[in-house]
MIDREN-736081 format. One record per residue: residue number from 1; residue in three letters; chain; x, y, z of N, C-alpha, C in turn. Coordinates in steps of 0.02 Angstrom, whole numbers, plus 50000, padded with zeros to 5 digits. Layout:
REM MIDREN-736081
lumvo	pavo	zakol	nX	nY	nZ	caX	caY	caZ	cX	cY	cZ
NUM	ALA	A	X	Y	Z	X	Y	Z	X	Y	Z
...
REM end
This chain:
REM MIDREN-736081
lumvo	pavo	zakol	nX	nY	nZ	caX	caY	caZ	cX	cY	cZ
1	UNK	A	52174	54556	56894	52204	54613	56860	52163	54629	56798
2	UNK	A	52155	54682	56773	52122	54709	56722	52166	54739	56686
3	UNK	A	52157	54743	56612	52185	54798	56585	52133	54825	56522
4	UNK	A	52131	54911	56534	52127	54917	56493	52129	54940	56408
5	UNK	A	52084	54946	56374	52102	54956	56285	52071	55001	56269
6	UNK	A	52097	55046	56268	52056	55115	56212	52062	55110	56120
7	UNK	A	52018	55134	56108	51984	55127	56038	51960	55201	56029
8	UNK	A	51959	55207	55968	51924	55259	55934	51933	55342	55941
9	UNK	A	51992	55356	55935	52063	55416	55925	52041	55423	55865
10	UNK	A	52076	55470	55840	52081	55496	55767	52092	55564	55762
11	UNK	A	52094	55588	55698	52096	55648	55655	52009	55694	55653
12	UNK	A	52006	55746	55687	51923	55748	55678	51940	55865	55671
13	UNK	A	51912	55890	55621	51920	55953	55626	51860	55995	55676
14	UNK	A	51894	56045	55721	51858	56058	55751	51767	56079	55756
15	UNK	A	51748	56061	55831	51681	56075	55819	51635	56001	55813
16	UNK	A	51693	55936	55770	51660	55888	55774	51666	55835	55839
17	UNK	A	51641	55766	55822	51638	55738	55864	51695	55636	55848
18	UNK	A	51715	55657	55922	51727	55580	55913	51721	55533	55987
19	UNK	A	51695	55470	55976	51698	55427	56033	51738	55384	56055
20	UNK	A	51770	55395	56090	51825	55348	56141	51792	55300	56165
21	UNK	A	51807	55235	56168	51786	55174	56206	51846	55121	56217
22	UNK	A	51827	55103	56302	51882	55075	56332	51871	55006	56362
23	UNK	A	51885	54951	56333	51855	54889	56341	51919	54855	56403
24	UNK	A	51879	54829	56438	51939	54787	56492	51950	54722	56477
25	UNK	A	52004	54700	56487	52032	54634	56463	52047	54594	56537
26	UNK	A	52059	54528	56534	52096	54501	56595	52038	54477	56643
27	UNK	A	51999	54541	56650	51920	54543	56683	51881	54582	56674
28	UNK	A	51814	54590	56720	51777	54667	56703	51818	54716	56745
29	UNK	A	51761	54772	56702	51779	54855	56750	51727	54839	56809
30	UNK	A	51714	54767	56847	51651	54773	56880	51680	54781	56941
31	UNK	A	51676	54845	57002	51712	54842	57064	51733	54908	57033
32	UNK	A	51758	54945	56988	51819	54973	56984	51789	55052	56955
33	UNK	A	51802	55101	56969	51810	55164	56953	51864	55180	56889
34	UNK	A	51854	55203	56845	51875	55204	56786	51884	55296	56759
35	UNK	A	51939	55301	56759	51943	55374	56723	51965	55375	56658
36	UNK	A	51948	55427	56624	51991	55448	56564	52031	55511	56591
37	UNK	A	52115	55512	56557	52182	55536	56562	52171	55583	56500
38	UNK	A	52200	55646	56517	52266	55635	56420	52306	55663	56425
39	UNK	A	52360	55663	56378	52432	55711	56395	52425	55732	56343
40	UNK	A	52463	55799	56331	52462	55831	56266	52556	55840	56270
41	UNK	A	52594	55827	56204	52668	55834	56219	52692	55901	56240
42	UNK	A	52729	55881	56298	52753	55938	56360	52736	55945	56389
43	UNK	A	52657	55928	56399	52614	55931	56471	52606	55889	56512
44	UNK	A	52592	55903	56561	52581	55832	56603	52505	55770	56590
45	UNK	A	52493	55729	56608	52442	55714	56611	52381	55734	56671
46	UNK	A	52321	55757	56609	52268	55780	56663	52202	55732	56651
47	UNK	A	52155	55742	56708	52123	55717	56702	52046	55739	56671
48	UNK	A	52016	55675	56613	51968	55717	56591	51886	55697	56625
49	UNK	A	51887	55654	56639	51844	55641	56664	51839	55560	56708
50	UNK	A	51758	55543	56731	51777	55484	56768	51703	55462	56796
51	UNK	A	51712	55404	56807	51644	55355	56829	51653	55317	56898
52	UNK	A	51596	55325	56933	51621	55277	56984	51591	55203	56954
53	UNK	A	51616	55168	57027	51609	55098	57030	51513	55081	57043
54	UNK	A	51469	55110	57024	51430	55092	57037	51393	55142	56961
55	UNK	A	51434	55185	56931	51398	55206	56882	51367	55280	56889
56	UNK	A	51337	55283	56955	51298	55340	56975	51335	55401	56967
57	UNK	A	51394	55421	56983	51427	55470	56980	51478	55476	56940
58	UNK	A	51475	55572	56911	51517	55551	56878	51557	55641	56879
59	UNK	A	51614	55649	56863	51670	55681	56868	51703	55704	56779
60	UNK	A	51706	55789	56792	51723	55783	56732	51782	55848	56735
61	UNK	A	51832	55877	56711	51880	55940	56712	51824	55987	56683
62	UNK	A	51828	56057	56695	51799	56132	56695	51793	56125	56632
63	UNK	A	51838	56124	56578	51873	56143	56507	51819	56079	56480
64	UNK	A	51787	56020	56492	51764	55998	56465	51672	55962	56471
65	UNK	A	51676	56007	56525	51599	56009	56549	51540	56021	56494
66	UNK	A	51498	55983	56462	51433	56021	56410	51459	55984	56358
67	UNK	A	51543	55967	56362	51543	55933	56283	51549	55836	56283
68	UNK	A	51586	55833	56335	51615	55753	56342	51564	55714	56401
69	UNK	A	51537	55659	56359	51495	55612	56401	51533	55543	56440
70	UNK	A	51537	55528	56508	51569	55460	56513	51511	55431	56524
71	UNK	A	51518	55356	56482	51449	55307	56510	51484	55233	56533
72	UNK	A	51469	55213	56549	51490	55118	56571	51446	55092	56570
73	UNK	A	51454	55044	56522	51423	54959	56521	51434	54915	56540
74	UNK	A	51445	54897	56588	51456	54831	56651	51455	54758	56599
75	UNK	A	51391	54755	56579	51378	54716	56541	51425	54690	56473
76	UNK	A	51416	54766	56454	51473	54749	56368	51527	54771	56379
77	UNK	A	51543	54770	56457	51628	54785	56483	51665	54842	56448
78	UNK	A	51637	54895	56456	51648	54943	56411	51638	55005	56447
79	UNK	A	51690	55076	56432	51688	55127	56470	51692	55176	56434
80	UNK	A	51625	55225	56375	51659	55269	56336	51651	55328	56355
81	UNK	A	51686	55369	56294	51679	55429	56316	51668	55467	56261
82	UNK	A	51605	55510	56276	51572	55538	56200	51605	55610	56183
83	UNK	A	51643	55630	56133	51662	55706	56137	51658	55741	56097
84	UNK	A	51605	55797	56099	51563	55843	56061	51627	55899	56069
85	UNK	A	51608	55935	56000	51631	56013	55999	51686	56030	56012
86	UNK	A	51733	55962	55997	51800	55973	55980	51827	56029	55969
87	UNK	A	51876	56036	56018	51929	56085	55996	51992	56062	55984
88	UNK	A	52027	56121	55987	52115	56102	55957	52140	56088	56034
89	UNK	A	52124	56120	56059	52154	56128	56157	52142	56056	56173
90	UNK	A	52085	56020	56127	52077	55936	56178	52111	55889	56138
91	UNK	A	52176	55901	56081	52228	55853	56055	52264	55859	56095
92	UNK	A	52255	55770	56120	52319	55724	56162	52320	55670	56155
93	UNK	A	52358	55619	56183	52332	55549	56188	52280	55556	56243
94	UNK	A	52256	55501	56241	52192	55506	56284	52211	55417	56326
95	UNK	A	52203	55417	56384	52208	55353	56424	52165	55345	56448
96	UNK	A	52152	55278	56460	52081	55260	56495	52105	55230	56547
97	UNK	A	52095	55211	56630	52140	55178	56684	52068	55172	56728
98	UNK	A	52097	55100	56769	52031	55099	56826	52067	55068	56855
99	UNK	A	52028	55084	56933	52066	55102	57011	52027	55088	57036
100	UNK	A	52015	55059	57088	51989	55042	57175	51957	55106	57203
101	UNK	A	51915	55146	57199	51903	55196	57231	51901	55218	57310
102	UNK	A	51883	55127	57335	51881	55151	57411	51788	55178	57420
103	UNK	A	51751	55164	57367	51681	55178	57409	51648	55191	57328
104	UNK	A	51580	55132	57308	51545	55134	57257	51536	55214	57214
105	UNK	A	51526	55258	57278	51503	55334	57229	51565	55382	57223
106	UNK	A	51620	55344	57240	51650	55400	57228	51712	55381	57168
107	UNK	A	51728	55457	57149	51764	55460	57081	51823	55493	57089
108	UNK	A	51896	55482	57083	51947	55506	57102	51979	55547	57025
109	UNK	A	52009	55602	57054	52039	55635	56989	52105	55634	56975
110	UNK	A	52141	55610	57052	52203	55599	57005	52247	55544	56985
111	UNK	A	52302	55527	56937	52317	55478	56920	52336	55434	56952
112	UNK	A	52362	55452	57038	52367	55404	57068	52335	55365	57106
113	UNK	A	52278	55384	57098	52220	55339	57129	52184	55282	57072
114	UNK	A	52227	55270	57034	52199	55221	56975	52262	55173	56959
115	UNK	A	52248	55117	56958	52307	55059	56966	52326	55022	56869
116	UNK	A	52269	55035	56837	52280	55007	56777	52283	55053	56729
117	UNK	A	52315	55040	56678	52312	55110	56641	52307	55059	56568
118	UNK	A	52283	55078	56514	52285	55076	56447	52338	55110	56412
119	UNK	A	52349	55108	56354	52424	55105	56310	52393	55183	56269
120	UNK	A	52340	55211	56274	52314	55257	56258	52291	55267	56160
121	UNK	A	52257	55319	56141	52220	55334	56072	52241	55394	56076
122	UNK	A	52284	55391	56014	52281	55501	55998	52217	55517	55975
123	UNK	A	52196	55580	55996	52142	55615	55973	52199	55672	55947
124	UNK	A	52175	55704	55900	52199	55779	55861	52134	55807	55811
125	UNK	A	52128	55855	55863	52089	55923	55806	52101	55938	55774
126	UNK	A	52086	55948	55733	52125	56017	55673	52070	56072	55680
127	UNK	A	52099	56129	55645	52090	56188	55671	52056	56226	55596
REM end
């Protein structure tokens, strides 16, 4: 079993930048496809992006294409996520979860294809 820990939420006014990083506990993210979540209150949770199990591929929502990087470190057991050019539209909590994909290159988008979930990091823009 894995679980994982997100880090590095905060207060950031728009336009800037902040990095999410999601460390696994219990074991590695090694085997496992890893997405980032977020909910914003009243909405549902969507998905923002995602890595497969081998690294090569990677998956990201329309709304955040050009700004948010996912990378994984196998090594330093680590899954972040870089996010440029903040807006107000991308304050939510943000979750990090990894799942079994069912095949090294591929990357699943929705929440139920991911078995572990993290306790999540607010991100909030200001405007």
């Amino acid at each position: 079993q894995v679980q994982p820990v997100e880090s590095g939420g905060g207060l950031v006014q728009a336009g800037g930048s902040l990095r999410l990083s999601c460390v696994a506990s219990g074991r590695t993210f090694s085997g496992f496809a890893v997405g980032w979540f977020r909910q914003a209150p009243g909405k549902e949770r969507e998905f923002v992006a995602g890595i497969s199990q081998s690294g090569g591929r990677t998956e990201y929502r329309n709304s955040v294409k050009g700004r948010f990087t996912i990378s994984r470190d196998d090594a330093k057991n680590t899954v972040d996520l870089q996010m440029n050019s903040l807006k107000p539209e991308d304050t939510a909590v943000y979750y990090c979860a990894a799942g079994i994909p069912g095949g090294s290159w591929i990357v699943r988008t929705t929440s139920t294809a991911y078995t572990y979930w993290g306790q999540g990091t607010q991100v909030t823009v200001s405007s």
